[in-house]
Each structure stands twice: as structure tokens, then as C-alpha cells.
C-alpha positions in Angstrom: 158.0 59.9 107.0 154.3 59.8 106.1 152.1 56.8 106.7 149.9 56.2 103.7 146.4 54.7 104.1 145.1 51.5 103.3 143.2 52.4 100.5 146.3 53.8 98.7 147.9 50.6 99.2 145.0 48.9 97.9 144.6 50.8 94.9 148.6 50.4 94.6 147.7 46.3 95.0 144.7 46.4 92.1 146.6 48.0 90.1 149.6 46.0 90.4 147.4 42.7 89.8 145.9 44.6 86.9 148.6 45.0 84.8 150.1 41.6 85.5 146.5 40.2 84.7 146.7 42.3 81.3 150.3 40.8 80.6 149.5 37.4 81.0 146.3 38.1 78.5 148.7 39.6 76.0 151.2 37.2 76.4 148.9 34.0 75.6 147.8 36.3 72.7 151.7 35.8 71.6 151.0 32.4 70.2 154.2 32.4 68.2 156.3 33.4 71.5 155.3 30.2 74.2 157.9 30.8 76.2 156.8 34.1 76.4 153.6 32.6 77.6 154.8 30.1 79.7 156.8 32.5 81.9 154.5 35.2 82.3 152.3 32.2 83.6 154.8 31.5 86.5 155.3 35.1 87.5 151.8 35.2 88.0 151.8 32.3 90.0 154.4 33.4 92.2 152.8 36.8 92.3 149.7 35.3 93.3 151.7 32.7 95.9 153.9 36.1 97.3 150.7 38.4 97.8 148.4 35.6 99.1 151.2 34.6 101.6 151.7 38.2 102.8 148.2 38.2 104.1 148.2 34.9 106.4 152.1 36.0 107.6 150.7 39.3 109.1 147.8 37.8 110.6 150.0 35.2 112.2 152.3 37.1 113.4 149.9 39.8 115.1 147.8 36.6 116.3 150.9 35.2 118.4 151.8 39.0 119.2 148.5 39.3 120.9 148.4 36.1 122.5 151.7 36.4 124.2 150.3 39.6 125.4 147.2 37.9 126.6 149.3 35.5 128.5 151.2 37.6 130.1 148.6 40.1 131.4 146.5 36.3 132.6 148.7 33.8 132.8 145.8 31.3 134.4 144.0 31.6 130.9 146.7 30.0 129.2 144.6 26.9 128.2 141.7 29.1 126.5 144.2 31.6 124.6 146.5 28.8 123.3 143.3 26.8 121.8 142.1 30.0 120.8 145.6 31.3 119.2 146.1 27.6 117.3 142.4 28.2 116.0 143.0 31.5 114.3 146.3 30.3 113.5 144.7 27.6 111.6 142.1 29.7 109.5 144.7 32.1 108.7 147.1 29.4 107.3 143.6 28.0 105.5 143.9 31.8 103.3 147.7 30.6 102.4 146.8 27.2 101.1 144.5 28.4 98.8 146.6 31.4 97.6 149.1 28.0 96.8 146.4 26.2 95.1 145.7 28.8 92.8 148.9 29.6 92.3 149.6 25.6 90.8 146.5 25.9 89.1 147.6 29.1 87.2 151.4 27.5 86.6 150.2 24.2 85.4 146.6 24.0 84.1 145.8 27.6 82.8 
């Protein structure tokens, strides 16, 4: 099986959001078709929620991978690496909350 870069992935991602960006332009062009509209809205909002979750959920779960391999190699740091783990934890949680934010905004105001 060959592992593909992060770039492809990347480019696979843009052009993913691209194309559901385009639809949702199109579709509000559709102005005798609202529920067309109004769906395309919420699959771009849960488009936006899935991919801007998918982010934080890695970073979590490497962040509590490492740290349980930091405690484990120093067991008498345990203090430090727990307020350090719950601090990242936190910032990477911070991405998730605004990947929901936006995706309310784009279900209910746009």
C-alpha cells in the first residue's frame, strides 16, 4: 500500500471544499428551488463541522499519546506533563469550537 503525501491530501481537501463552495454558490443562485438552497447550506455546515473536527481529534489524540509516553518514561514529572497535556488539550479543542461556530453561522445566518 502506498502512503500518499500531505500535500496530495491537501490538494484532495481544497478541492473538495472547492466544489462544495461552488455548489452552495449555484444553489443560492436557484432562487426558485429554496430547499435546494437550504440543504446545500447544511451540508456545508456539517462539512465544515466534520473537517474542522477532524483536525482537533488528531491532535488530541497524539497529545494524550505522547503524554502517556512521557509519563511513563518520567513518572516524577507527572505534575508538569498533565498541566502541560490539559493546556494543549485546551487550544486544540479552541480549533473545534470555532469550526462549530462557523458551522451555525453558515446553517442559520448565511
Amino acid at each position: 500500500m502506498k502512503i500518499r503525501s500531505r500535500a496530495f491530501y491537501a490538494s484532495l481537501l481544497s478541492a473538495a471544499m472547492w466544489l462544495i463552495a461552488t455548489a452552495v454558490v449555484v444553489a443560492e443562485g436557484a432562487a426558485d428551488n429554496e430547499s435546494t438552497e437550504a440543504s446545500m447550506k447544511f451540508i456545508a455546515a456539517g462539512i465544515a463541522m466534520g473537517v474542522g473536527g477532524l483536525g482537533p481529534a488528531i491532535g488530541i489524540g497524539m497529545l494524550g499519546s505522547k503524554a502517556m509516553e512521557a509519563l511513563g518514561r518520567n513518572p516524577e514529572a507527572a505534575g508538569v506533563i498533565q498541566t502541560n497535556m490539559i493546556l494543549a488539550i485546551a487550544f486544540a479543542e479552541a480549533v473545534a469550537i470555532y469550526a462549530l461556530v462557523v458551522a451555525i453561522l453558515i446553517g442559520f445566518v448565511f
